[in-house]
DSSP file (Angstrom, degrees, kcal/mol; ACC not computed):
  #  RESIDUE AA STRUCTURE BP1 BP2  ACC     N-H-->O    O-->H-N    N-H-->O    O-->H-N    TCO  KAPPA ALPHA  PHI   PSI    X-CA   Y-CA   Z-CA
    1    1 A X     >        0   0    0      0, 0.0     4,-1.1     0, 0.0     5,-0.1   0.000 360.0 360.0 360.0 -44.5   -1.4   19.5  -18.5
    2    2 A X  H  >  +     0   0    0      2,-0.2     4,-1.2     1,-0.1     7,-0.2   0.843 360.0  57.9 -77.7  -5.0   -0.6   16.6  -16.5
    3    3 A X  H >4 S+     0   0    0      1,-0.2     3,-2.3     2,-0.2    -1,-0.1   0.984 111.4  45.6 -51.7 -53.7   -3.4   14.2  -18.5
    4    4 A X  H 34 S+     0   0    0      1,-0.3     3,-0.5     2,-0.1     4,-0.3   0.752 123.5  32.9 -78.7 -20.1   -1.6   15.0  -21.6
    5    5 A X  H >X S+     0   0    0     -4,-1.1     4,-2.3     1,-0.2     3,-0.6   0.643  83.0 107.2-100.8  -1.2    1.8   14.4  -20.1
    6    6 A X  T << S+     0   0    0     -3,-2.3    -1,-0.2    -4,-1.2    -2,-0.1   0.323  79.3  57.8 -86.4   9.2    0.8   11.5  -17.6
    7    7 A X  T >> S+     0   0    0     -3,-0.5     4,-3.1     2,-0.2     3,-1.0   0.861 109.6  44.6 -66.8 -61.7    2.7    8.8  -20.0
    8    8 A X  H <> S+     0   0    0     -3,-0.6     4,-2.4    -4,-0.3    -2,-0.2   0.963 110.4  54.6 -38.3 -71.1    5.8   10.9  -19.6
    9    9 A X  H 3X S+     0   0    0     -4,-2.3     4,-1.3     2,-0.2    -1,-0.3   0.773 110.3  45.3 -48.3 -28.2    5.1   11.2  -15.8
   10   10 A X  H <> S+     0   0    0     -3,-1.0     4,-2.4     2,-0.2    -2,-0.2   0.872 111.1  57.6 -91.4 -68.9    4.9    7.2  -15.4
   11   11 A X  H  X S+     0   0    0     -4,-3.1     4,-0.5     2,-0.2    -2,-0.2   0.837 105.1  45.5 -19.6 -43.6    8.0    7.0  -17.5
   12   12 A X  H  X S+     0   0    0     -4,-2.4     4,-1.3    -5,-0.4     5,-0.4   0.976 113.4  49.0 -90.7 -63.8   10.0    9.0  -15.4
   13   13 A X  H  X S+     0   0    0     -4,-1.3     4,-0.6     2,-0.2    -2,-0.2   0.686 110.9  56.6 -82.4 -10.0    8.8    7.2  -11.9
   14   14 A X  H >< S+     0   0    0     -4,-2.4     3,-4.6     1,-0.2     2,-1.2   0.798 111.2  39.2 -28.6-119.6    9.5    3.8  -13.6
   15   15 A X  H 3X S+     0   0    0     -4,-0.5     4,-0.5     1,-0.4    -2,-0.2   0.021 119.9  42.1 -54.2 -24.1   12.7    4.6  -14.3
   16   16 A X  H 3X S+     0   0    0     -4,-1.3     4,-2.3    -2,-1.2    -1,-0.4   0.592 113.4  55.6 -80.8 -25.4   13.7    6.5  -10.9
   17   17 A X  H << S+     0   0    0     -3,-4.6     7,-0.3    -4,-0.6    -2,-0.3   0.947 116.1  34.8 -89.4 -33.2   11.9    4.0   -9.2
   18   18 A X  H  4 S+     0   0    0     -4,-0.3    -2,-0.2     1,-0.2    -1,-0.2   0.484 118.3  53.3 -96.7  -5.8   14.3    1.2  -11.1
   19   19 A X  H  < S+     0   0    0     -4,-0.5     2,-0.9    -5,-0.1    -2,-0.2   0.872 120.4  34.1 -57.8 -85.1   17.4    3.5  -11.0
   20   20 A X     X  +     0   0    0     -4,-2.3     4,-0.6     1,-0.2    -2,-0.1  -0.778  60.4 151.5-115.5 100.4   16.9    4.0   -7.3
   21   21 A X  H  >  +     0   0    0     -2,-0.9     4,-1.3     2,-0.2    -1,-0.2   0.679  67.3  55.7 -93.8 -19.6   15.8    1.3   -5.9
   22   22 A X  H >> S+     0   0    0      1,-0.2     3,-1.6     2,-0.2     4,-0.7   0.988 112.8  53.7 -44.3 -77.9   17.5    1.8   -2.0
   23   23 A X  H >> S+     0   0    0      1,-0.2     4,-1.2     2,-0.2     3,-0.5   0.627 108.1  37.0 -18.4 -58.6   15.9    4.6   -2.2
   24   24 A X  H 3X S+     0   0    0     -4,-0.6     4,-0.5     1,-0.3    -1,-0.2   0.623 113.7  57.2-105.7 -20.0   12.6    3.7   -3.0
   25   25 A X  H <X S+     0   0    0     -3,-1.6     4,-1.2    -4,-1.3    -1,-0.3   0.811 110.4  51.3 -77.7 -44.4   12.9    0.4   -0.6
   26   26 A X  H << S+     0   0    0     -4,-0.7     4,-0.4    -3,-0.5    -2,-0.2   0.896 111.5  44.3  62.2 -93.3   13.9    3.3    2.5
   27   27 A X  H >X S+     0   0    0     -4,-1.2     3,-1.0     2,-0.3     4,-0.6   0.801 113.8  48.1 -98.8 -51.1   10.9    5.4    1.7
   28   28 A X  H 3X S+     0   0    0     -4,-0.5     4,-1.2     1,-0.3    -1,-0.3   0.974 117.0  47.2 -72.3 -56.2    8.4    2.1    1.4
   29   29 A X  H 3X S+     0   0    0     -4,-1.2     4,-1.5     2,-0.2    -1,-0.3   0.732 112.3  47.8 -42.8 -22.6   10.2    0.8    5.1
   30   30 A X  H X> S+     0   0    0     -3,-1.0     2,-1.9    -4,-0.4     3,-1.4   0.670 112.2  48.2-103.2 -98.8    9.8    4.1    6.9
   31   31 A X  H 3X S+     0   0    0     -4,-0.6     4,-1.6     1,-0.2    -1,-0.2   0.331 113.2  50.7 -44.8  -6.8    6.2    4.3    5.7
   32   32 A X  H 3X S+     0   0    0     -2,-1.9     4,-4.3    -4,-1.2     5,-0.3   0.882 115.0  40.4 -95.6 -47.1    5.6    0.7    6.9
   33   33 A X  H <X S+     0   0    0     -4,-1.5     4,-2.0    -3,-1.4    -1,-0.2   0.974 103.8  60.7 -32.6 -63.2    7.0    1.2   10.1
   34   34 A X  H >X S+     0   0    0     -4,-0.6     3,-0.9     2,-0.2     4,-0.9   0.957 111.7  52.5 -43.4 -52.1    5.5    4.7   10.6
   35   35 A X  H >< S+     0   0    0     -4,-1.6     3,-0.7     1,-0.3     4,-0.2   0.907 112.6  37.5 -45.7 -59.7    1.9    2.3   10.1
   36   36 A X  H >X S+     0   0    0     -4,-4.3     4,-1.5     1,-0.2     3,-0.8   0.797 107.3  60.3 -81.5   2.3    2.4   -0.3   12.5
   37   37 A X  H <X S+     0   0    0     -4,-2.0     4,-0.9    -3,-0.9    -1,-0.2   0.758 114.9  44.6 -80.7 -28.5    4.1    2.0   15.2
   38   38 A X  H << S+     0   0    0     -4,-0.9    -1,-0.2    -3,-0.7    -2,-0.2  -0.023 121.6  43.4-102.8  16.5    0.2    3.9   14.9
   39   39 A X  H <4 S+     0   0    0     -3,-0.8    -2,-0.2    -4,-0.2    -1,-0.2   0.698 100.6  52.9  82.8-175.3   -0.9    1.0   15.0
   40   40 A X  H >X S+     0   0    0     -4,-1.5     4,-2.2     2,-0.2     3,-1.0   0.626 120.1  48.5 -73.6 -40.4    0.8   -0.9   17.5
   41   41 A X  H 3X S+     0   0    0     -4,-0.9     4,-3.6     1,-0.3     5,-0.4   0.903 104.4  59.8 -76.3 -42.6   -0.5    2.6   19.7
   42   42 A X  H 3> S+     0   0    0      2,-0.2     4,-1.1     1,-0.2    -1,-0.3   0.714 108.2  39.6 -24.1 -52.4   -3.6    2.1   18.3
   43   43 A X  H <> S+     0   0    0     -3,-1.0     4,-2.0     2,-0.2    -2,-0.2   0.863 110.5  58.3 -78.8 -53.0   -3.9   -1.4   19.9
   44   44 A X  H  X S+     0   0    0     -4,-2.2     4,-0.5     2,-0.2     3,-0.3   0.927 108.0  44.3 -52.0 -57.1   -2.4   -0.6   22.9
   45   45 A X  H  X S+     0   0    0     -4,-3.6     4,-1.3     1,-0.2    -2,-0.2   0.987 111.7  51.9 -50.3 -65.9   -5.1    2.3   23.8
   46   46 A X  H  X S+     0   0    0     -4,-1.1     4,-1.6    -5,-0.4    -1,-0.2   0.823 110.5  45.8 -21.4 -58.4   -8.0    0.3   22.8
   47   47 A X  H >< S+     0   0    0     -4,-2.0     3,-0.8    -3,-0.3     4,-0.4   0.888 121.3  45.3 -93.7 -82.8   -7.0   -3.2   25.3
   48   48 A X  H >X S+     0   0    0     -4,-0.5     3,-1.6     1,-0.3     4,-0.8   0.506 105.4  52.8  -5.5 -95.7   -6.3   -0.4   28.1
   49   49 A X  H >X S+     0   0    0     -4,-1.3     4,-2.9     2,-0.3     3,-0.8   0.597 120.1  40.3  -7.0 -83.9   -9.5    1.6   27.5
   50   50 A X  H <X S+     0   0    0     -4,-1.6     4,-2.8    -3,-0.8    -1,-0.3   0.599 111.5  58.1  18.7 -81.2  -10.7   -2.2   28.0
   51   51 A X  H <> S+     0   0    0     -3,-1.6     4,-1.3    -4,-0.4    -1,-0.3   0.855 110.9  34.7  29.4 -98.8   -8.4   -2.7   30.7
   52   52 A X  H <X S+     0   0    0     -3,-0.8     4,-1.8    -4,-0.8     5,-0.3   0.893 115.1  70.5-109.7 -45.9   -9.5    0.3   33.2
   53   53 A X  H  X S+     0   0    0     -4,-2.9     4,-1.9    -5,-0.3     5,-0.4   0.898 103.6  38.6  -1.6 -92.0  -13.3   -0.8   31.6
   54   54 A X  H  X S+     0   0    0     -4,-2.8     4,-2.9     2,-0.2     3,-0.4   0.811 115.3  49.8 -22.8 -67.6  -13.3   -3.9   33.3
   55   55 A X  H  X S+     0   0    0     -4,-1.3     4,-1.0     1,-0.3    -1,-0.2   0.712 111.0  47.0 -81.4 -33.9  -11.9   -2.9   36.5
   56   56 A X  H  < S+     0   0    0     -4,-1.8    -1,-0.3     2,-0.2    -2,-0.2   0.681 118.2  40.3 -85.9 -30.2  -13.8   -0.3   37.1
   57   57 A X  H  < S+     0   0    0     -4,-1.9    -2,-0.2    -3,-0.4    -3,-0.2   0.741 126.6  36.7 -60.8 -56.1  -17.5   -2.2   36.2
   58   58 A X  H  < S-     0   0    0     -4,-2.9    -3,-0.2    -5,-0.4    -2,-0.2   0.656  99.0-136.2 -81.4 -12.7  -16.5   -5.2   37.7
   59   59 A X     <  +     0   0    0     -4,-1.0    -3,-0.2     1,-0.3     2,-0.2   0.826  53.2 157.1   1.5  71.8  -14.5   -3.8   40.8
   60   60 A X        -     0   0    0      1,-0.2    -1,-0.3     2,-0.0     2,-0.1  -0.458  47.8 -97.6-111.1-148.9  -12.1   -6.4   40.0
   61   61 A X     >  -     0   0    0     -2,-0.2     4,-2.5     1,-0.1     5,-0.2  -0.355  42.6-105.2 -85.8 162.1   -8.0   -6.6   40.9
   62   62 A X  H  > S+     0   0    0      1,-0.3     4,-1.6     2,-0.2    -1,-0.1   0.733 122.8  50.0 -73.9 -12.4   -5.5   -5.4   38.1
   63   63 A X  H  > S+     0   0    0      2,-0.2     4,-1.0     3,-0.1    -1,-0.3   0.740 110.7  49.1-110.0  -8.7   -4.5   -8.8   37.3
   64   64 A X  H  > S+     0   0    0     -3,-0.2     4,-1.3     2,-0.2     5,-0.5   0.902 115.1  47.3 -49.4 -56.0   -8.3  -10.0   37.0
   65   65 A X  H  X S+     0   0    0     -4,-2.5     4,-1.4     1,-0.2    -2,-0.2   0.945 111.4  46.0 -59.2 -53.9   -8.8   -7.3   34.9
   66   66 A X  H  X S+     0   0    0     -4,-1.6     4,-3.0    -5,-0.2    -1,-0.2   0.891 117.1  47.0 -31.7 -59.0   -5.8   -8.0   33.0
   67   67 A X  H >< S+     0   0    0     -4,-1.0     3,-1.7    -3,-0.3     4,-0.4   0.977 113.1  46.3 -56.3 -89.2   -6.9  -11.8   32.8
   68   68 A X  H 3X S+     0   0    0     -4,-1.3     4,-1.1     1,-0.3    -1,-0.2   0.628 109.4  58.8 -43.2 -24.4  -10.7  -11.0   31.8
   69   69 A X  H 3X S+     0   0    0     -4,-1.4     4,-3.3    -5,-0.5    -1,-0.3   0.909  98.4  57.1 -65.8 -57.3   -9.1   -8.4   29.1
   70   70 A X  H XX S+     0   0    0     -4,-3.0     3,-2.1    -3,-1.7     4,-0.9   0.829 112.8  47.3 -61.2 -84.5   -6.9  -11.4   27.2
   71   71 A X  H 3> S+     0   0    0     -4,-0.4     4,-1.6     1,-0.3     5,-0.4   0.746 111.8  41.0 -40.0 -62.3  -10.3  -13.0   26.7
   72   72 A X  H 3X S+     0   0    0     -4,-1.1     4,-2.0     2,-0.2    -1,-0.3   0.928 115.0  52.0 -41.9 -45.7  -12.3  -10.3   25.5
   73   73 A X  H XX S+     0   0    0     -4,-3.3     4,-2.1    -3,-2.1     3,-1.1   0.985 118.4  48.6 -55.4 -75.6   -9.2   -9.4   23.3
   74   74 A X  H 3X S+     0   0    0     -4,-0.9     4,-0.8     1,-0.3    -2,-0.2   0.554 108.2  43.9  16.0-102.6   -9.8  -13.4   22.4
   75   75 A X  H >X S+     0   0    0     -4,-1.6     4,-2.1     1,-0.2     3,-0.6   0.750 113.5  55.6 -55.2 -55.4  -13.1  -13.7   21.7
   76   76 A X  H <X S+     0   0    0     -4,-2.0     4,-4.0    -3,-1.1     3,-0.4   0.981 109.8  42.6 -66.6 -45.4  -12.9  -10.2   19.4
   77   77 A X  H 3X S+     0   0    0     -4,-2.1     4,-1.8     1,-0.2    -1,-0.3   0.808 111.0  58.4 -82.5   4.9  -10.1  -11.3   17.0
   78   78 A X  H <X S+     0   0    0     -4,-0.8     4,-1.7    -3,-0.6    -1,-0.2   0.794 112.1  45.9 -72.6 -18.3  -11.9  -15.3   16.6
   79   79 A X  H  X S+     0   0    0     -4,-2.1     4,-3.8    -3,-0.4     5,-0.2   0.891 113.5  43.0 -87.4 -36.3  -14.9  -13.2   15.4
   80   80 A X  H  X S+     0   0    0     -4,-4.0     4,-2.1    -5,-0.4     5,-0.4   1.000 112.3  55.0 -64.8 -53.3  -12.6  -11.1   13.2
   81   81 A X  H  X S+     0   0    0     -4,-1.8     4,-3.1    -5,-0.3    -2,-0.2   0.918 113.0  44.0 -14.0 -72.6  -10.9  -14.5   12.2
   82   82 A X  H  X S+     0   0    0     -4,-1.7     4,-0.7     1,-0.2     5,-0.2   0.937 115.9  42.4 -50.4 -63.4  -14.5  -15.8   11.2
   83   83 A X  H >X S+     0   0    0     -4,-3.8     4,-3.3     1,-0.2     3,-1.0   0.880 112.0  58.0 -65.9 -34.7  -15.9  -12.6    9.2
   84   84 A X  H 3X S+     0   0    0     -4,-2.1     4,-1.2     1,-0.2    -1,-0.2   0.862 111.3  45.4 -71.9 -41.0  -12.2  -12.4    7.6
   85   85 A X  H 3< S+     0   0    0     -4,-3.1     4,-0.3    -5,-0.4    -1,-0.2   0.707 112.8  45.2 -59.4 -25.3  -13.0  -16.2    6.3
   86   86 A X  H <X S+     0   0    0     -3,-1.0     4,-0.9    -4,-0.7    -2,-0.2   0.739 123.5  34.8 -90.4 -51.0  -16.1  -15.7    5.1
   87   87 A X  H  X S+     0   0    0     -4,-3.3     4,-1.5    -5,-0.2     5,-0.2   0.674  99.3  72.6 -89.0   5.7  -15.1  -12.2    3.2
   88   88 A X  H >X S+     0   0    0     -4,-1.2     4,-2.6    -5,-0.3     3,-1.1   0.998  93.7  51.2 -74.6 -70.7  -11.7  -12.7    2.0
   89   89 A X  H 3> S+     0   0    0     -4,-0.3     4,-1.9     1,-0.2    -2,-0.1   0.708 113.4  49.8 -25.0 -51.0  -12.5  -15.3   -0.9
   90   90 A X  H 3X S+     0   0    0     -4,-0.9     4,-1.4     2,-0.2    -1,-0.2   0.917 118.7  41.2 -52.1 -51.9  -15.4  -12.6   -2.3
   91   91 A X  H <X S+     0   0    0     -4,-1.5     4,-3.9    -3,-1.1     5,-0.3   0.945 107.6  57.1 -94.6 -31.3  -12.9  -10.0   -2.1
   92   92 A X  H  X S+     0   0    0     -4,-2.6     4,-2.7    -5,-0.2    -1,-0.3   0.939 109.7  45.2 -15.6 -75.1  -10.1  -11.9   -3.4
   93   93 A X  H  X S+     0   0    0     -4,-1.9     4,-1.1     2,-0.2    -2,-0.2   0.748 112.3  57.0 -67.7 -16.5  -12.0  -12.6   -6.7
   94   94 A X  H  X S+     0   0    0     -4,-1.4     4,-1.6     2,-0.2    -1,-0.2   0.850 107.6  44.0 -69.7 -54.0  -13.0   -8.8   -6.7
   95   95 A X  H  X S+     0   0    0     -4,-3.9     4,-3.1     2,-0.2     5,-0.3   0.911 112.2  52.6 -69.7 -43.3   -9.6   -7.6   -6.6
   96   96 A X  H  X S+     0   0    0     -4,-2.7     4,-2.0    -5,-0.3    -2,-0.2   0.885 114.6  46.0 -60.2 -32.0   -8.2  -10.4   -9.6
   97   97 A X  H  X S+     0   0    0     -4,-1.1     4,-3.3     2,-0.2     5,-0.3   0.987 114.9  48.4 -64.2 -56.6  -11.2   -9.2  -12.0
   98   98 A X  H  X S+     0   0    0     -4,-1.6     4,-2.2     1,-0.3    -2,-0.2   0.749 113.0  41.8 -56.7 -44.5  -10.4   -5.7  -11.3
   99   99 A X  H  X S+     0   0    0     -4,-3.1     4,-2.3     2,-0.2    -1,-0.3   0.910 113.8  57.3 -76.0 -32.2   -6.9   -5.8  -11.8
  100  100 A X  H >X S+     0   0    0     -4,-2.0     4,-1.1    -5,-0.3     3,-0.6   0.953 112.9  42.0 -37.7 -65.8   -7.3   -8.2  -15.1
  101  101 A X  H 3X S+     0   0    0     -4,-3.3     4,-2.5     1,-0.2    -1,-0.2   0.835 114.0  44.4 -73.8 -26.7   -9.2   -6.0  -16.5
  102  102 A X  H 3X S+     0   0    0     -4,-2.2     4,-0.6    -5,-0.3    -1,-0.2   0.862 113.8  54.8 -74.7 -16.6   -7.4   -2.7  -15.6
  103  103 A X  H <X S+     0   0    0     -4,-2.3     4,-3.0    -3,-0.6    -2,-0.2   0.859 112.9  43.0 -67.2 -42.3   -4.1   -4.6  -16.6
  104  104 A X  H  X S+     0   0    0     -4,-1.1     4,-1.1     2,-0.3    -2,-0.2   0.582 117.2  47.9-109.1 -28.1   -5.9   -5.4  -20.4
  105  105 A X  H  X S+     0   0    0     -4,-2.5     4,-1.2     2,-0.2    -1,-0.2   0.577 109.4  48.7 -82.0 -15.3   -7.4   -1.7  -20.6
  106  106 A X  H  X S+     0   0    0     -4,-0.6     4,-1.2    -3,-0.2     5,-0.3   0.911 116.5  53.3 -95.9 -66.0   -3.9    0.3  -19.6
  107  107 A X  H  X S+     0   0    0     -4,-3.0     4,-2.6     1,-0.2     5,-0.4   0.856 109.6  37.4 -61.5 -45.3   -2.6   -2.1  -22.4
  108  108 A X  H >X S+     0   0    0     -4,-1.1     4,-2.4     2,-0.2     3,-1.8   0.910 117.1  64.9 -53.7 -76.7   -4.9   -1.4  -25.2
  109  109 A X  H 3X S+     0   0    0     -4,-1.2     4,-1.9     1,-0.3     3,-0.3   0.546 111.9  29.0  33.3-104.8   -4.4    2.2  -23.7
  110  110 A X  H 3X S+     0   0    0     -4,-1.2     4,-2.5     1,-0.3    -1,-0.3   0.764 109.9  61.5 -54.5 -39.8   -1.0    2.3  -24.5
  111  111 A X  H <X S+     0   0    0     -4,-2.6     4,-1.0    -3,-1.8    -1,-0.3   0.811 106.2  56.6 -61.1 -34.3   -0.8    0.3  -27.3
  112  112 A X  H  < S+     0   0    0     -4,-2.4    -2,-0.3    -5,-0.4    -3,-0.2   0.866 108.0  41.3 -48.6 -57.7   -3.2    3.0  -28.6
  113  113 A X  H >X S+     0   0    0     -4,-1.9     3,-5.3     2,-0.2     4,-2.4   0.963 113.7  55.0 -54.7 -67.5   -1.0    6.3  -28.0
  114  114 A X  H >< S+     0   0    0     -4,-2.5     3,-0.8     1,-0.4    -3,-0.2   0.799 110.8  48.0 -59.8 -49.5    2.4    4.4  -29.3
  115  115 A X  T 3< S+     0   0    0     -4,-1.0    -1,-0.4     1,-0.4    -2,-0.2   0.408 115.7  42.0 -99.9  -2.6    0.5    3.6  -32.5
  116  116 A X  T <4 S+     0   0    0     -3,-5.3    -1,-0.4     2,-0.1     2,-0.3   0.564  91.6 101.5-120.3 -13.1   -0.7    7.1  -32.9
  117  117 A X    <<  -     0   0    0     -4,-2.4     5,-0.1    -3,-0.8    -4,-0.0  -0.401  68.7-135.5 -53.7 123.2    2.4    8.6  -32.0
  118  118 A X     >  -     0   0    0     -2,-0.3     4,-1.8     1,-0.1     3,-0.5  -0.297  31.8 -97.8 -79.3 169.0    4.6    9.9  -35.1
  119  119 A X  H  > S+     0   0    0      1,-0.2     4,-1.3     2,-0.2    -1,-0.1   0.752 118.2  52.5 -52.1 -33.5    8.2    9.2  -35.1
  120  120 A X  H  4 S+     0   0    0      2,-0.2    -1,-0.2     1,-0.1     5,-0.1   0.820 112.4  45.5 -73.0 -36.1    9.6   12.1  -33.9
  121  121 A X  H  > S+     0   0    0     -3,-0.5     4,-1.6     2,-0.2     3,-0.3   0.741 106.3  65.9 -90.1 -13.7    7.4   12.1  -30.9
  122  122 A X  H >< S+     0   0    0     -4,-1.8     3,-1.4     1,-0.2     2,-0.9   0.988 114.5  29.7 -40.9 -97.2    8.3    8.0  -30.4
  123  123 A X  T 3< S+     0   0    0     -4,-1.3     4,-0.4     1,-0.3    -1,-0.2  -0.172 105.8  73.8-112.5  37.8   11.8    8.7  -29.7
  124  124 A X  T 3> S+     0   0    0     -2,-0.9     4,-0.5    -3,-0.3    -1,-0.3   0.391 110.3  40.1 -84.3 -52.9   10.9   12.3  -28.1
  125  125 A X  T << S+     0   0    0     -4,-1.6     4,-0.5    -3,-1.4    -2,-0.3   0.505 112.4  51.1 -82.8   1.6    9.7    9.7  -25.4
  126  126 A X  T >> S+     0   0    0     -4,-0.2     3,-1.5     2,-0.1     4,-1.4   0.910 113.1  47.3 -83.3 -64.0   12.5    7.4  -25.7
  127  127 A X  T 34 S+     0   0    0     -4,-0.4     4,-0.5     1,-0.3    -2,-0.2   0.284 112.6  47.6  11.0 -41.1   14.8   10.3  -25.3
  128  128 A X  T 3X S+     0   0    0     -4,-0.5     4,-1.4     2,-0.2    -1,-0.3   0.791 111.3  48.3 -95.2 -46.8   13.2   11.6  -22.6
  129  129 A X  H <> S+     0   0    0     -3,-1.5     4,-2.0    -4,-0.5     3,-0.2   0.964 117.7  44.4 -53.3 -55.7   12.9    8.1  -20.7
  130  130 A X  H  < S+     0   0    0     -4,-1.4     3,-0.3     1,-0.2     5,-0.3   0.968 107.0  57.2 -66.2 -39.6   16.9    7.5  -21.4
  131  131 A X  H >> S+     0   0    0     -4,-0.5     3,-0.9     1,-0.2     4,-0.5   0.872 108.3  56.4 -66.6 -38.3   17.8   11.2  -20.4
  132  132 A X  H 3X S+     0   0    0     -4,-1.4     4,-4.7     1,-0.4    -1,-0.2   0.881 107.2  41.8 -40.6 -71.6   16.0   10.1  -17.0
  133  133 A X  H 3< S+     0   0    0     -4,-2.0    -1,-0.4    -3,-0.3    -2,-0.2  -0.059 113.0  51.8 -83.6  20.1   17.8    7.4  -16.2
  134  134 A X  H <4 S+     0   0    0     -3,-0.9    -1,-0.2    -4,-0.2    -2,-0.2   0.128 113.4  44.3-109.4 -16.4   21.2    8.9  -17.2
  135  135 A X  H >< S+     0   0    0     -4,-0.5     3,-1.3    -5,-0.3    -2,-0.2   0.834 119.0  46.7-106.5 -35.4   20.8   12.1  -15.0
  136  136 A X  G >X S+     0   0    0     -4,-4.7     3,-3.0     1,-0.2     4,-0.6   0.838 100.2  68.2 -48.3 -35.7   19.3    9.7  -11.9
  137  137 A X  G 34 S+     0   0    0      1,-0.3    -1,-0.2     2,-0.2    -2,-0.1   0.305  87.4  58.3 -74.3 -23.2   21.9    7.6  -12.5
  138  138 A X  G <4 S+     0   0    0     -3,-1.3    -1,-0.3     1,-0.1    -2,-0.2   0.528 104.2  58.8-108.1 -22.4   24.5   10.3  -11.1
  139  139 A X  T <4 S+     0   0    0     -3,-3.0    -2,-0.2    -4,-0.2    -3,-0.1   0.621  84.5  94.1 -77.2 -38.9   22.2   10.0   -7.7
  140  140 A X     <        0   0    0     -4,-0.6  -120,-0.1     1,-0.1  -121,-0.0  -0.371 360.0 360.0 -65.7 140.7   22.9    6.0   -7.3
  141  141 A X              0   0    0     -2,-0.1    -1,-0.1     0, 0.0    -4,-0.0   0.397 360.0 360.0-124.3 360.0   25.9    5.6   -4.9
């Protein structure tokens, strides 16, 4: 039921999404937050782990350990630096193809359905798109 309807379904979060756009700007902050705060924890556990590593193999002092940590931290994101240089350009061109061509196949797509759509069911989906954004509309403050 939702293949047949998933025009409908895009229609409606277009229109909610462009209706209420605080909203949807909110929802997009909180999740980005939520990310780096797990993380920011993320990071922190690791260079600890690291951290009490060190100090405990090397039996050195906490601010050797500390010291010998920043490097190691160093040394790991110049290597990520480097593989990120090398594989970024590859993946770069990977993604542009991908989206070219999914942009040029959801148009034919669509351009397919409107053209087989009869009139009644044409402005059954305009109808339904405007109704959307008249009853969201009542949500916008």
């Amino acid at each position: 039921m939702i293949k047949e309807h998933l025009d409908f379904v895009i229609v409606a979060l277009v229109a909610l999404s462009i209706v209420m756009y605080d909203v949807v700007i909110d929802v997009a902050f909180s999740i980005l937050h939520l990310l780096f705060g797990i993380i920011h924890i993320m990071y922190e556990w690791f260079e600890l782990g690291i951290e009490h590593a060190v100090e405990h193999l090397f039996h050195t002092s906490r601010h050797d350990s500390q010291i010998i940590t920043f490097y190691i931290l160093m040394l790991i994101a110049s290597l990520l630096m480097y593989w990120l240089w090398w594989v970024l350009p590859r993946l770069y061109t990977q993604f542009v193809q991908f989206v070219h061509q999914a942009w040029k196949r959801r148009k034919a797509e669509c351009a397919a359905y409107w053209m087989s759509l009869t009139l009644g069911n044409k402005l059954r989906l305009f109808s339904t798109a405007a109704g959307i954004v008249y009853l969201s509309s009542f949500f916008v403050m």
